[in-house]
N, CA, C and O atoms as a GROMACS GRO file, in nm:
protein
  580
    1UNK      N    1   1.117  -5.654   2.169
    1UNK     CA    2   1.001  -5.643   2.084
    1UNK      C    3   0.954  -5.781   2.042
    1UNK      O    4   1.034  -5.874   2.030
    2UNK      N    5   0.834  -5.792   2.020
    2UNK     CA    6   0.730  -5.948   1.955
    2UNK      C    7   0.771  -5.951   1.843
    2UNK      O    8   0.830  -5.860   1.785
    3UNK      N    9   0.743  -6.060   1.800
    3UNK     CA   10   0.791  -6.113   1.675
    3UNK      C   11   0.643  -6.041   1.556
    3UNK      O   12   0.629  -6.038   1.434
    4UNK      N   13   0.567  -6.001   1.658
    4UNK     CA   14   0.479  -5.928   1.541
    4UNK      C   15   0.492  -5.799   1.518
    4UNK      O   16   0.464  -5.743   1.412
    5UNK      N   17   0.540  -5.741   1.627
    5UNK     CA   18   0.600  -5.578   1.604
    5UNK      C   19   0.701  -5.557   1.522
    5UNK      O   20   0.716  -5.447   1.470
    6UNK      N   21   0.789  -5.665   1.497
    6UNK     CA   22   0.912  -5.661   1.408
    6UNK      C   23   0.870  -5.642   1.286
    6UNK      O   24   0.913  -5.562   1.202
    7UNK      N   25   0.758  -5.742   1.275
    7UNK     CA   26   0.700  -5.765   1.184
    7UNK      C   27   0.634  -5.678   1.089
    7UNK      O   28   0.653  -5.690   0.968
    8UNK      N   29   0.529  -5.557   1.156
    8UNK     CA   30   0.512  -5.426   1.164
    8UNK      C   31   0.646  -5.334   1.084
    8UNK      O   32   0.655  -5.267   0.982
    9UNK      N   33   0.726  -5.370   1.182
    9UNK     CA   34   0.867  -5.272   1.131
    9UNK      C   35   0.864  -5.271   0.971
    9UNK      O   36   0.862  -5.175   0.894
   10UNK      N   37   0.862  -5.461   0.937
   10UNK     CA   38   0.962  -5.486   0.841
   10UNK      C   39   0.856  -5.464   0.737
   10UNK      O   40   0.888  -5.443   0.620
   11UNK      N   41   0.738  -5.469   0.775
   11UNK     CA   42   0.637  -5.465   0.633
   11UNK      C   43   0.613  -5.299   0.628
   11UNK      O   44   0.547  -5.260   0.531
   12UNK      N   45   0.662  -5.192   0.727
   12UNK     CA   46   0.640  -5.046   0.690
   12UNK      C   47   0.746  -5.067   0.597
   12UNK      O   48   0.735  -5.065   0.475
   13UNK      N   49   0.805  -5.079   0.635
   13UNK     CA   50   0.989  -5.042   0.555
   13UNK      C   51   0.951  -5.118   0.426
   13UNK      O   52   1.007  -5.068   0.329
   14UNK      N   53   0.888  -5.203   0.400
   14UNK     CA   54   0.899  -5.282   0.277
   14UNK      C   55   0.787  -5.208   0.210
   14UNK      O   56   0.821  -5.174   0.097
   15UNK      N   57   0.658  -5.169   0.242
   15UNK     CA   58   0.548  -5.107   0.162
   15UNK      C   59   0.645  -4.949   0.107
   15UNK      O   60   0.652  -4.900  -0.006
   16UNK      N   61   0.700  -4.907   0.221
   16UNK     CA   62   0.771  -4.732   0.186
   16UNK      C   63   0.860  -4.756   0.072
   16UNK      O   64   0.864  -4.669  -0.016
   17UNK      N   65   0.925  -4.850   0.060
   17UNK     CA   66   1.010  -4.891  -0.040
   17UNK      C   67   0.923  -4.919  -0.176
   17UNK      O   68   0.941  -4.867  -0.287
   18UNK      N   69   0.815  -5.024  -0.133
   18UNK     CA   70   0.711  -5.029  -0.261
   18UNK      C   71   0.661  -4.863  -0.314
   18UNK      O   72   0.664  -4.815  -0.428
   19UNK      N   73   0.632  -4.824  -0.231
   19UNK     CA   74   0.607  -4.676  -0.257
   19UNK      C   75   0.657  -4.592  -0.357
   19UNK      O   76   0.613  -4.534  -0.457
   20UNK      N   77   0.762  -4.602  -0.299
   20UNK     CA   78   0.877  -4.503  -0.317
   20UNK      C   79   0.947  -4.520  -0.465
   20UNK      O   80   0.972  -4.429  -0.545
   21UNK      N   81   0.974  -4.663  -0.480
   21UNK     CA   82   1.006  -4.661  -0.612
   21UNK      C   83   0.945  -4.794  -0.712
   21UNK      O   84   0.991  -4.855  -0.810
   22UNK      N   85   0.829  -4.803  -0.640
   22UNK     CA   86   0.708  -4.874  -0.780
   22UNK      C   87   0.770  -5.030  -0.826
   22UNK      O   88   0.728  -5.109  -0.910
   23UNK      N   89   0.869  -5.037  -0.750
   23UNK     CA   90   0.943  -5.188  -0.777
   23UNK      C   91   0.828  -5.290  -0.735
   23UNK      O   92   0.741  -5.257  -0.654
   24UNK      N   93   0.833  -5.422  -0.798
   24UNK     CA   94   0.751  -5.524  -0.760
   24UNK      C   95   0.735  -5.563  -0.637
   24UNK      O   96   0.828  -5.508  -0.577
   25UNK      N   97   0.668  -5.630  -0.553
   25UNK     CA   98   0.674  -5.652  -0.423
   25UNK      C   99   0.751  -5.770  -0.409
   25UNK      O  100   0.839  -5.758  -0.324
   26UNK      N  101   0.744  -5.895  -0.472
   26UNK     CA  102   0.796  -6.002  -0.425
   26UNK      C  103   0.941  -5.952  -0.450
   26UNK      O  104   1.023  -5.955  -0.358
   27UNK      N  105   0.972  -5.908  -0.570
   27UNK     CA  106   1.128  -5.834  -0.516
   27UNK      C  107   1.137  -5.726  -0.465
   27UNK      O  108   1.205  -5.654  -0.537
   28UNK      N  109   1.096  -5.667  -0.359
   28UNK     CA  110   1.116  -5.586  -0.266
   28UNK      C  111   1.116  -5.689  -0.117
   28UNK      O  112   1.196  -5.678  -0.024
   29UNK      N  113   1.051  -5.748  -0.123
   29UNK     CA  114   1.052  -5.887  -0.006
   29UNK      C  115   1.185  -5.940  -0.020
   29UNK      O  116   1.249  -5.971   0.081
   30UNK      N  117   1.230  -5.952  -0.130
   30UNK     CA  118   1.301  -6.062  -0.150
   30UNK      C  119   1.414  -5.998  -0.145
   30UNK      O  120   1.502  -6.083  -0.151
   31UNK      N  121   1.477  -5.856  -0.134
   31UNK     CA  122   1.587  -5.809  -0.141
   31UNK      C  123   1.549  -5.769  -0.002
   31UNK      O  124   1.648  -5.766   0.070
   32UNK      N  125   1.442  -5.738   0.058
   32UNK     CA  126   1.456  -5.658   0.233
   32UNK      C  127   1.501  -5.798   0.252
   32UNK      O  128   1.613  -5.802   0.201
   33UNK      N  129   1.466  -5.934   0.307
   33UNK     CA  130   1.465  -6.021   0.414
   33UNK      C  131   1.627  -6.083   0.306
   33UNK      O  132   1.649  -6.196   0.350
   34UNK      N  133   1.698  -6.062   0.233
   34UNK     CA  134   1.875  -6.067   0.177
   34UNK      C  135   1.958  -5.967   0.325
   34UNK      O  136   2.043  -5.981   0.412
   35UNK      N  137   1.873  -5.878   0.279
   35UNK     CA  138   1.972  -5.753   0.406
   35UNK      C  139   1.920  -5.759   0.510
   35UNK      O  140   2.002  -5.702   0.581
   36UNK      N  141   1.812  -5.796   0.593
   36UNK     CA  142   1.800  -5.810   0.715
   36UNK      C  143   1.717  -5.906   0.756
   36UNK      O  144   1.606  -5.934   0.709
   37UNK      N  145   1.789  -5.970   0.866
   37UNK     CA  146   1.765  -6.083   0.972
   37UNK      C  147   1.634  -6.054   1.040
   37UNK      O  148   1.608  -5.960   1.116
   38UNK      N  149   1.561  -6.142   1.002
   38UNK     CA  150   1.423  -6.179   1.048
   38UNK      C  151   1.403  -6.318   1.071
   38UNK      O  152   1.431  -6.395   0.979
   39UNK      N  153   1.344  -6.380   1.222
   39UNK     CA  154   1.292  -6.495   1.243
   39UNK      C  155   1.165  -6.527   1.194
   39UNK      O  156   1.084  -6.436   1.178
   40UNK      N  157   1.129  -6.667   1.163
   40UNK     CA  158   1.062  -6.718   1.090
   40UNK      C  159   0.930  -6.676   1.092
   40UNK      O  160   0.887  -6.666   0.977
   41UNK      N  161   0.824  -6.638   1.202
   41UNK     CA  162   0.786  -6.606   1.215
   41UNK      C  163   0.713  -6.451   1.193
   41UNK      O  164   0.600  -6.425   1.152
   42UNK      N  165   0.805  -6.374   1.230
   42UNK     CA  166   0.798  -6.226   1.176
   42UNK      C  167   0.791  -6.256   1.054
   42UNK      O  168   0.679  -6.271   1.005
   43UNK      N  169   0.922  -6.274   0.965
   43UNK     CA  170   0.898  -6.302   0.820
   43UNK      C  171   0.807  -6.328   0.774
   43UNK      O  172   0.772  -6.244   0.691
   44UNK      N  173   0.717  -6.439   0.790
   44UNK     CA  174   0.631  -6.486   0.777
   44UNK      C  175   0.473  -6.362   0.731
   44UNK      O  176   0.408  -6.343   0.628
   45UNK      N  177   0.470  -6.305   0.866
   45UNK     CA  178   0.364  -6.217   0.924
   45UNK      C  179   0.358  -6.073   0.831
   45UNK      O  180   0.261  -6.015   0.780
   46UNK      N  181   0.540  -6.033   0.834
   46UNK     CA  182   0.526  -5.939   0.754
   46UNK      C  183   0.522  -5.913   0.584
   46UNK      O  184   0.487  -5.826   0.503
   47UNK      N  185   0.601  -6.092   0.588
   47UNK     CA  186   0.511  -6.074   0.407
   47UNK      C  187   0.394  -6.096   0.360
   47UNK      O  188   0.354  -6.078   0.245
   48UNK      N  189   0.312  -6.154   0.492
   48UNK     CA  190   0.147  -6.166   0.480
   48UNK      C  191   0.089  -6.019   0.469
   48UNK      O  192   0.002  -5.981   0.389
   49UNK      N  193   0.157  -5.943   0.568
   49UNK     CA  194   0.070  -5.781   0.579
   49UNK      C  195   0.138  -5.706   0.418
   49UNK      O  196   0.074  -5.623   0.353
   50UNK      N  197   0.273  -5.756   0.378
   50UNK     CA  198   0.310  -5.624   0.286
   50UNK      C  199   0.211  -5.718   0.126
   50UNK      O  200   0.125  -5.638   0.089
   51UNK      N  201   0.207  -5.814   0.060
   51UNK     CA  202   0.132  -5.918  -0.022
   51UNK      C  203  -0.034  -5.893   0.037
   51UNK      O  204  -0.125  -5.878  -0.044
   52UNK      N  205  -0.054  -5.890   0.156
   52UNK     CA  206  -0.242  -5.857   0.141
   52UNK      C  207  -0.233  -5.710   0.150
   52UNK      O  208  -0.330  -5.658   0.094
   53UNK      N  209  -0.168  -5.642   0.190
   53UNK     CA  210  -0.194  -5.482   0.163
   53UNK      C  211  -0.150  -5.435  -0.021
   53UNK      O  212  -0.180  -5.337  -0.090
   54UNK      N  213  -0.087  -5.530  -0.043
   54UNK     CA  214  -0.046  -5.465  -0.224
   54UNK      C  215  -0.158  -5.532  -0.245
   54UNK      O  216  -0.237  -5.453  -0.294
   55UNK      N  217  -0.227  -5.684  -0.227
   55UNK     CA  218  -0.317  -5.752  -0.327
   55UNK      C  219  -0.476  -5.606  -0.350
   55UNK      O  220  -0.539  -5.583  -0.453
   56UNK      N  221  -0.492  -5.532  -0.192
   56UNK     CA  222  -0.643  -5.494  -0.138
   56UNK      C  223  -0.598  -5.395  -0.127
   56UNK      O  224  -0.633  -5.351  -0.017
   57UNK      N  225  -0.486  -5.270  -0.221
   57UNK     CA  226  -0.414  -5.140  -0.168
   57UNK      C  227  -0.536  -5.038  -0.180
   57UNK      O  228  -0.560  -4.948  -0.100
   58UNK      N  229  -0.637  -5.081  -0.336
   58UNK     CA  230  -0.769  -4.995  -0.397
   58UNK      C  231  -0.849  -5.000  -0.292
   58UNK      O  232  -0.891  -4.891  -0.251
   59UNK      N  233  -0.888  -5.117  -0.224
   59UNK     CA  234  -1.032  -5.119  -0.108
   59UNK      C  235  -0.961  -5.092   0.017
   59UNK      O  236  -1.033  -5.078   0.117
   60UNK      N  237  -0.809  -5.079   0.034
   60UNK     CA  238  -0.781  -5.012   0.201
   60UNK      C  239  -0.765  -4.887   0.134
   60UNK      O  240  -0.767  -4.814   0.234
   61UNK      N  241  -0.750  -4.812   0.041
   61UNK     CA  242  -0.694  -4.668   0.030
   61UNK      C  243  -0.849  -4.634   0.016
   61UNK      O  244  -0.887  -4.544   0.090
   62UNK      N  245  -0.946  -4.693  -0.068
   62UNK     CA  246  -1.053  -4.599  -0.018
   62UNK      C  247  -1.097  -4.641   0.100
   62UNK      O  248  -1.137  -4.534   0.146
   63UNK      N  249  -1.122  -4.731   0.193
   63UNK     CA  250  -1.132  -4.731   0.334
   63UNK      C  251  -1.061  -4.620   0.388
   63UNK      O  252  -1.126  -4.566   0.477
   64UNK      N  253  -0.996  -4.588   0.374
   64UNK     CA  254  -0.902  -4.471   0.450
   64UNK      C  255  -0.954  -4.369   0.399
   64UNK      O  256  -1.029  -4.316   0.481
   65UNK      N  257  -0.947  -4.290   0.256
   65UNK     CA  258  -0.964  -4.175   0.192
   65UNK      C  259  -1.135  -4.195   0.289
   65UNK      O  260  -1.156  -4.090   0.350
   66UNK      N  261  -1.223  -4.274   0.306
   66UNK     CA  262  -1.350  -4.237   0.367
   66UNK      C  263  -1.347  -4.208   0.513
   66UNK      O  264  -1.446  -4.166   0.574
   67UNK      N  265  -1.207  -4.234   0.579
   67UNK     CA  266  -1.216  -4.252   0.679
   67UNK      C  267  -1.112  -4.061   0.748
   67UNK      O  268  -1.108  -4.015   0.862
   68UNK      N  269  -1.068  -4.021   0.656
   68UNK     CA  270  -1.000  -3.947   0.662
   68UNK      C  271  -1.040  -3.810   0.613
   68UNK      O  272  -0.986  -3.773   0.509
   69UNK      N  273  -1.118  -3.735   0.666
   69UNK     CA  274  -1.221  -3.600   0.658
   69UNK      C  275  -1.060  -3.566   0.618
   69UNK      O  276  -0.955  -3.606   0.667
   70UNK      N  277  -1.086  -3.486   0.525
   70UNK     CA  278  -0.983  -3.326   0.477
   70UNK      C  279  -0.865  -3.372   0.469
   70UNK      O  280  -0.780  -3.284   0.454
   71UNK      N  281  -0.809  -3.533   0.475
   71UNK     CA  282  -0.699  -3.578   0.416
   71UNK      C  283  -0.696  -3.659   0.249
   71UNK      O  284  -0.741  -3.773   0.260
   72UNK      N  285  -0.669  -3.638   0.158
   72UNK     CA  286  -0.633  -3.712   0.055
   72UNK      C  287  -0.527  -3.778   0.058
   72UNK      O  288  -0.421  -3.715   0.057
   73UNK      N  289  -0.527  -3.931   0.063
   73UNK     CA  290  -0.438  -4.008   0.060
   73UNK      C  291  -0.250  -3.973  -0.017
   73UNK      O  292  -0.149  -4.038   0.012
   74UNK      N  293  -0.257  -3.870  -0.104
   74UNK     CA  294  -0.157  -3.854  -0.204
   74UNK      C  295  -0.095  -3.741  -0.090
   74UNK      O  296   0.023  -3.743  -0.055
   75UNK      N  297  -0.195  -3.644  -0.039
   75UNK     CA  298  -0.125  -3.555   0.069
   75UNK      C  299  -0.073  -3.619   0.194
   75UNK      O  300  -0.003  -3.537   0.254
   76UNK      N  301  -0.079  -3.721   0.251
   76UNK     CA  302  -0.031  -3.780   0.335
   76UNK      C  303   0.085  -3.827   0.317
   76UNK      O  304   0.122  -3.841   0.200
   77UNK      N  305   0.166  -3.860   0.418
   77UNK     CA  306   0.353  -3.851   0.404
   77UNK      C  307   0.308  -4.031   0.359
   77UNK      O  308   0.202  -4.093   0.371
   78UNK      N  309   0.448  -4.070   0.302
   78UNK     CA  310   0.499  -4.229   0.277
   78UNK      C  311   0.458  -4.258   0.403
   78UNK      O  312   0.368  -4.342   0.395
   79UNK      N  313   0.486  -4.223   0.541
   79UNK     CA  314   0.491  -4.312   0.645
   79UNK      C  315   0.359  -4.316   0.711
   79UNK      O  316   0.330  -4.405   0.791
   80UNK      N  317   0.298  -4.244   0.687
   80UNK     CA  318   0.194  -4.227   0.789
   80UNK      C  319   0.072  -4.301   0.674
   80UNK      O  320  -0.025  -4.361   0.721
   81UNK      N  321   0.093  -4.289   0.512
   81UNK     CA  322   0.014  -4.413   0.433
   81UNK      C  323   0.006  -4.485   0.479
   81UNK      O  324  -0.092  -4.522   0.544
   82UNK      N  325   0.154  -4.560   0.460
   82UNK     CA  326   0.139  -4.734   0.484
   82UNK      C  327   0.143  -4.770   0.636
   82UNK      O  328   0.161  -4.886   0.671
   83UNK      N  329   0.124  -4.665   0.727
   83UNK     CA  330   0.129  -4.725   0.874
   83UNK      C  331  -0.022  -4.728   0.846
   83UNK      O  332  -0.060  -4.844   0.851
   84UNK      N  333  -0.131  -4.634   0.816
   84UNK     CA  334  -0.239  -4.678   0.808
   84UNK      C  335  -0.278  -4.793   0.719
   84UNK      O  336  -0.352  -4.882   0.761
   85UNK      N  337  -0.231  -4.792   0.604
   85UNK     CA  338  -0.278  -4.922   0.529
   85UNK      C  339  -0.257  -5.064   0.581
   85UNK      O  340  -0.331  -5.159   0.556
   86UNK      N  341  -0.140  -5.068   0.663
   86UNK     CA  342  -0.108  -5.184   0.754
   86UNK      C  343  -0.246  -5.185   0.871
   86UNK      O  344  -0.311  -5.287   0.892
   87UNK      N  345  -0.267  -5.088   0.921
   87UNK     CA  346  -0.352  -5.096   1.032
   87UNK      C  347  -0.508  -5.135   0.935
   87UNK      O  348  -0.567  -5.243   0.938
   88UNK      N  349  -0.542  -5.026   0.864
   88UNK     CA  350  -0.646  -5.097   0.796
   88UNK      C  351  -0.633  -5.218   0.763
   88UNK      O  352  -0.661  -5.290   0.859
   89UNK      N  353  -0.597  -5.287   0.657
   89UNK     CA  354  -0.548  -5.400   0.691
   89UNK      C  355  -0.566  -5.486   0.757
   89UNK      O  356  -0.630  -5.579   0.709
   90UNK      N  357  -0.527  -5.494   0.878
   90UNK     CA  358  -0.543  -5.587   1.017
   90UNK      C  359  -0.671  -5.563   1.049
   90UNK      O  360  -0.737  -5.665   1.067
   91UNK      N  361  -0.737  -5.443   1.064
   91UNK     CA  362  -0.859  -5.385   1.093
   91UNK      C  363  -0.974  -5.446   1.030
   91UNK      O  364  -1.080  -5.473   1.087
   92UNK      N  365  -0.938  -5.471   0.870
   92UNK     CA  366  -1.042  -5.502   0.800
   92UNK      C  367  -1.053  -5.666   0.778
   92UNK      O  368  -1.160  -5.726   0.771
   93UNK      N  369  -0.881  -5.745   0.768
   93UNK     CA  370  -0.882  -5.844   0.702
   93UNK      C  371  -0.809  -5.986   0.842
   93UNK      O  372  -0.761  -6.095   0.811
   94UNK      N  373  -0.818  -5.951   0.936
   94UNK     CA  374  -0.764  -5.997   1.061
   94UNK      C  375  -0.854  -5.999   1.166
   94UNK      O  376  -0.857  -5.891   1.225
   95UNK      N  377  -0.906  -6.057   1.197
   95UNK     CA  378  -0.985  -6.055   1.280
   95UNK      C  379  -0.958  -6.121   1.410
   95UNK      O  380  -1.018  -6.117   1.518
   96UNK      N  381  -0.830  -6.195   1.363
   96UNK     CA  382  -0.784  -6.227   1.506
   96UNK      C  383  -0.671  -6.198   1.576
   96UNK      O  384  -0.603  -6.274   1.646
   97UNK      N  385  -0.649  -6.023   1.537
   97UNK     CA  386  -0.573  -5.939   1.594
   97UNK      C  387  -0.649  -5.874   1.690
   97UNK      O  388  -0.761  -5.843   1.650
   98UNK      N  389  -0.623  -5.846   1.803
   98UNK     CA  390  -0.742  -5.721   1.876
   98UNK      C  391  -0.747  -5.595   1.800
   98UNK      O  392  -0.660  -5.572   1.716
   99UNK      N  393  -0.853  -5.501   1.825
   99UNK     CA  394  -0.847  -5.402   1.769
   99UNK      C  395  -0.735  -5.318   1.848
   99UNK      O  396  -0.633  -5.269   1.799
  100UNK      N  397  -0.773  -5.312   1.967
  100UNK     CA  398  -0.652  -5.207   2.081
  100UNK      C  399  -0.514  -5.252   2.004
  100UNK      O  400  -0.444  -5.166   1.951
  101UNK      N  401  -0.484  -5.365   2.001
  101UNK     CA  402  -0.304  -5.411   1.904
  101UNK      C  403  -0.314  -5.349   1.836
  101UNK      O  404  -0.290  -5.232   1.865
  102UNK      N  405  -0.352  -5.380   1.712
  102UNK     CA  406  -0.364  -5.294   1.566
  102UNK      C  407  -0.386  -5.122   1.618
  102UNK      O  408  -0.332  -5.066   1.522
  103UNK      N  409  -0.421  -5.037   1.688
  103UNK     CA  410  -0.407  -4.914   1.653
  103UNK      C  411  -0.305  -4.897   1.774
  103UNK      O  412  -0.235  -4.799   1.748
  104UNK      N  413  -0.268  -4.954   1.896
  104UNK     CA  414  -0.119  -4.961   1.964
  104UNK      C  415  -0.039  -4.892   1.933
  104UNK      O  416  -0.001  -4.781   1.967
  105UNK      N  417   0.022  -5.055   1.777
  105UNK     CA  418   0.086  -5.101   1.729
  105UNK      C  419   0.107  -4.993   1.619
  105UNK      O  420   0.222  -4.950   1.618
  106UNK      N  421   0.030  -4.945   1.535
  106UNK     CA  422   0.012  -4.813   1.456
  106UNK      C  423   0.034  -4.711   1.506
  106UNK      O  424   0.084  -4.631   1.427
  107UNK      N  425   0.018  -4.672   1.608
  107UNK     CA  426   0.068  -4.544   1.692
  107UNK      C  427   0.218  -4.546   1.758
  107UNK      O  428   0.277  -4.452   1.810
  108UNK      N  429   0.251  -4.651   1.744
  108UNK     CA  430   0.402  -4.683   1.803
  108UNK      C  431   0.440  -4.690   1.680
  108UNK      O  432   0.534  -4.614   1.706
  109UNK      N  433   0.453  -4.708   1.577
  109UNK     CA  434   0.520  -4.739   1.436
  109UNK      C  435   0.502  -4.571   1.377
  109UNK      O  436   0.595  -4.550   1.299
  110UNK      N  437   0.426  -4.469   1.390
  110UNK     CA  438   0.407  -4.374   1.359
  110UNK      C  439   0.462  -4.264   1.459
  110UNK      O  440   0.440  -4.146   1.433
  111UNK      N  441   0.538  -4.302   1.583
  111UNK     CA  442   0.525  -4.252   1.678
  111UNK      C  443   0.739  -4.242   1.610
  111UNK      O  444   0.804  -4.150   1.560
  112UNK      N  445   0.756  -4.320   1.630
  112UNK     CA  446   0.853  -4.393   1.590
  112UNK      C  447   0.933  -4.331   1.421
  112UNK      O  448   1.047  -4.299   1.389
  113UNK      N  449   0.868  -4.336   1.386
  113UNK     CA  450   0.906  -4.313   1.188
  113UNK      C  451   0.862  -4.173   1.123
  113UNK      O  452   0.903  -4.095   1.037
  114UNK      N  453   0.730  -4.187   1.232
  114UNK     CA  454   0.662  -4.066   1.164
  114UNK      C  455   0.719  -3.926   1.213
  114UNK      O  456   0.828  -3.902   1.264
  115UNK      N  457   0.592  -3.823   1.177
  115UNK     CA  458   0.605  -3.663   1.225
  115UNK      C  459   0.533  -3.654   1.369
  115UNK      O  460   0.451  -3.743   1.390
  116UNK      N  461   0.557  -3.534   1.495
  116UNK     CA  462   0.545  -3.542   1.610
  116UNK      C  463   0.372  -3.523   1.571
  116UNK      O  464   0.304  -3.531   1.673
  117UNK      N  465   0.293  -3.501   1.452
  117UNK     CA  466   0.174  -3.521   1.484
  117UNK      C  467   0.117  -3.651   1.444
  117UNK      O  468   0.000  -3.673   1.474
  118UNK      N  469   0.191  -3.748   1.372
  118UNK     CA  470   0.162  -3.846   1.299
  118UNK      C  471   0.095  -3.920   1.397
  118UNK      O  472  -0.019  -3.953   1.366
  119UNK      N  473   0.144  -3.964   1.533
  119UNK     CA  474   0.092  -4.050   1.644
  119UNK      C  475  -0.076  -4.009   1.642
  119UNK      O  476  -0.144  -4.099   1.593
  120UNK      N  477  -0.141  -3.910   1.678
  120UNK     CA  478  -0.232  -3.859   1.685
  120UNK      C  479  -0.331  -3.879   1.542
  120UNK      O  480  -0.452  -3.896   1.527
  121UNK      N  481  -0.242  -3.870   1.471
  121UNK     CA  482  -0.299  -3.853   1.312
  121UNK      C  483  -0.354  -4.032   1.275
  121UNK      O  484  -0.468  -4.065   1.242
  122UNK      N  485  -0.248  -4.116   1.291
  122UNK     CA  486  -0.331  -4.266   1.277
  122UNK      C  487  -0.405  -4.277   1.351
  122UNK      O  488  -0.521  -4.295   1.315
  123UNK      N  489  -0.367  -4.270   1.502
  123UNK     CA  490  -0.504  -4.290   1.571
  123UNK      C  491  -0.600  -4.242   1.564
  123UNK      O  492  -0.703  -4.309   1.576
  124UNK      N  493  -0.605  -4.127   1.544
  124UNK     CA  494  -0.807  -4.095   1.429
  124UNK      C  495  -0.860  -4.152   1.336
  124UNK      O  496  -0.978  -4.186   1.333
  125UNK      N  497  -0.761  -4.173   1.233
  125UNK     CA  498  -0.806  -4.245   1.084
  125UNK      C  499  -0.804  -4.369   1.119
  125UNK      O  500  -0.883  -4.435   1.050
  126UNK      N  501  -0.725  -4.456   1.229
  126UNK     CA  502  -0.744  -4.607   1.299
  126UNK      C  503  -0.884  -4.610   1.363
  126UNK      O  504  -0.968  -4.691   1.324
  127UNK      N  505  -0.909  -4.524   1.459
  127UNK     CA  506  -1.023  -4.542   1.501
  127UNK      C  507  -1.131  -4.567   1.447
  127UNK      O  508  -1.212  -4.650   1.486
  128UNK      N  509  -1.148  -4.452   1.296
  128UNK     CA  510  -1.238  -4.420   1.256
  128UNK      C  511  -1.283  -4.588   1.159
  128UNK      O  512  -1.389  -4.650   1.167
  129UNK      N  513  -1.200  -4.612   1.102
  129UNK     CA  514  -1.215  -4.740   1.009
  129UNK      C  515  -1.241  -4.822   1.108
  129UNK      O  516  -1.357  -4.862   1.095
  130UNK      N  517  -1.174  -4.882   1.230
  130UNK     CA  518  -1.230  -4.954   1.292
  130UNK      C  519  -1.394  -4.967   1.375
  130UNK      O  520  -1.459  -5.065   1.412
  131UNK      N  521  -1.419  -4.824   1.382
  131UNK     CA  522  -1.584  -4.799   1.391
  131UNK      C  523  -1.649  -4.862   1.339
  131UNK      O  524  -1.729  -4.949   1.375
  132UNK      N  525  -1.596  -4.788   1.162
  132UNK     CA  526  -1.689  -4.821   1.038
  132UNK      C  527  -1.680  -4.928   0.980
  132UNK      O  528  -1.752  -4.942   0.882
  133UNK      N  529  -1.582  -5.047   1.022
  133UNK     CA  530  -1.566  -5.169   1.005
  133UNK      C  531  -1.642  -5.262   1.100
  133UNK      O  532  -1.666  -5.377   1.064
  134UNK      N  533  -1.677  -5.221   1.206
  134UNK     CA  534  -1.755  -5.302   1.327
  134UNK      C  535  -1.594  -5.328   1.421
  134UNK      O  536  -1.633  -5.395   1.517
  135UNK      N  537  -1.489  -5.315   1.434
  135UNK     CA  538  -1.430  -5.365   1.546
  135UNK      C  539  -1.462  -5.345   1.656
  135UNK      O  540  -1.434  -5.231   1.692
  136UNK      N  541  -1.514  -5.413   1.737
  136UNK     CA  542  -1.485  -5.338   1.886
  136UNK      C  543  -1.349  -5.413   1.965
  136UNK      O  544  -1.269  -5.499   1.928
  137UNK      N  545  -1.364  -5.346   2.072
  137UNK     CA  546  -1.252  -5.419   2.165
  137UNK      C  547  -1.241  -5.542   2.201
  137UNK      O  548  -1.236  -5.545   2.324
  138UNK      N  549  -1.234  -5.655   2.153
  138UNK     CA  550  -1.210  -5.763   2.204
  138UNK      C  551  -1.176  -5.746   2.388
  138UNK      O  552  -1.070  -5.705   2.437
  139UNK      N  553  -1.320  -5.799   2.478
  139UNK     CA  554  -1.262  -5.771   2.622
  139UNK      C  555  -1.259  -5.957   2.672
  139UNK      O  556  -1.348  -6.041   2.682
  140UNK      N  557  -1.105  -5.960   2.693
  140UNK     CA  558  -1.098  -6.059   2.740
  140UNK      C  559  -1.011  -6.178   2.626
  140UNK      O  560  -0.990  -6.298   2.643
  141UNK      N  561  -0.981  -6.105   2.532
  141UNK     CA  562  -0.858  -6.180   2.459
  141UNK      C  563  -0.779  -6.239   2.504
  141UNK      O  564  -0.760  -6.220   2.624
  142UNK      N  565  -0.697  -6.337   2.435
  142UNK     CA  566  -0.550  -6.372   2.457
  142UNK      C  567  -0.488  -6.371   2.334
  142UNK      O  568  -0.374  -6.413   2.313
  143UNK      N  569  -0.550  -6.331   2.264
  143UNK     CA  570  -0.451  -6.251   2.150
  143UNK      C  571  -0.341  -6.189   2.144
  143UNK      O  572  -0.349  -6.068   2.167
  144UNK      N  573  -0.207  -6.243   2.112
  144UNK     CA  574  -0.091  -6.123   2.136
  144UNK      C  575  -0.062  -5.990   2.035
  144UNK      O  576  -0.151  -5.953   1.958
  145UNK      N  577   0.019  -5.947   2.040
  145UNK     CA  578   0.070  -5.881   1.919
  145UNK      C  579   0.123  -5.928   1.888
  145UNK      O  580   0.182  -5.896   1.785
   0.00000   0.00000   0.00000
């Protein structure tokens, strides 16, 4: 795996944790990367995504709640939130991620953690924000993940 997919990993696991029990983020960072080994890089990436997704959680959760016909954000599982809020996220505040990475990358992290419909389930609400954000496909990138 890329050092940005790890990255992915480590900022789901760190937002589900923010989630889950309302603890601060910089100590939730600061106790995930105590217990697990991350290169500099990843580290890096994934405390950028879990710090800009807590700073912008109000303007990606309603990006999503608009983007998400007949889902309310509170009815949606821990995992399949913050895999979208990560993807929004990148979607909205990254621009020099491709769009195809970012919903991939969200569909493999949901594919992965989530429920057997979850894969299906980001990639609608990914798509849809990336529409309504202007992404298109970057053709002809060298952008990695």
């Amino acid at each position: 795996m890329g050092a940005r997919t790890t990255a992915r990993e480590s900022a789901l696991q760190m937002l589900f944790a923010i989630d889950t029990t309302a603890n601060d983020p910089e100590r939730v960072i600061s106790d995930y990367w105590r217990e697990t080994p991350g290169d500099s890089e990843g580290r890096e990436y994934a405390d950028g995504l879990v710090r800009g997704v807590r700073d912008a959680v109000g303007d990606i959760d309603a990006i999503l709640a608009s983007a998400s016909d007949h889902w309310r954000l509170d009815r949606m599982t821990r995992v399949d939130r913050n895999i979208l809020r990560i993807g929004a996220f990148e979607l909205t505040r990254c621009p020099n991620v491709p769009r195809a990475v970012v919903l991939d990358e969200a569909v493999e992290l949901a594919k992965r953690y989530g429920s057997e419909e979850s894969g299906a389930f980001v990639n609608g609400v990914l798509d849809r924000v990336a529409e309504d954000c202007g992404r298109r496909d970057d053709v002809g990138s060298t952008t990695t993940a």
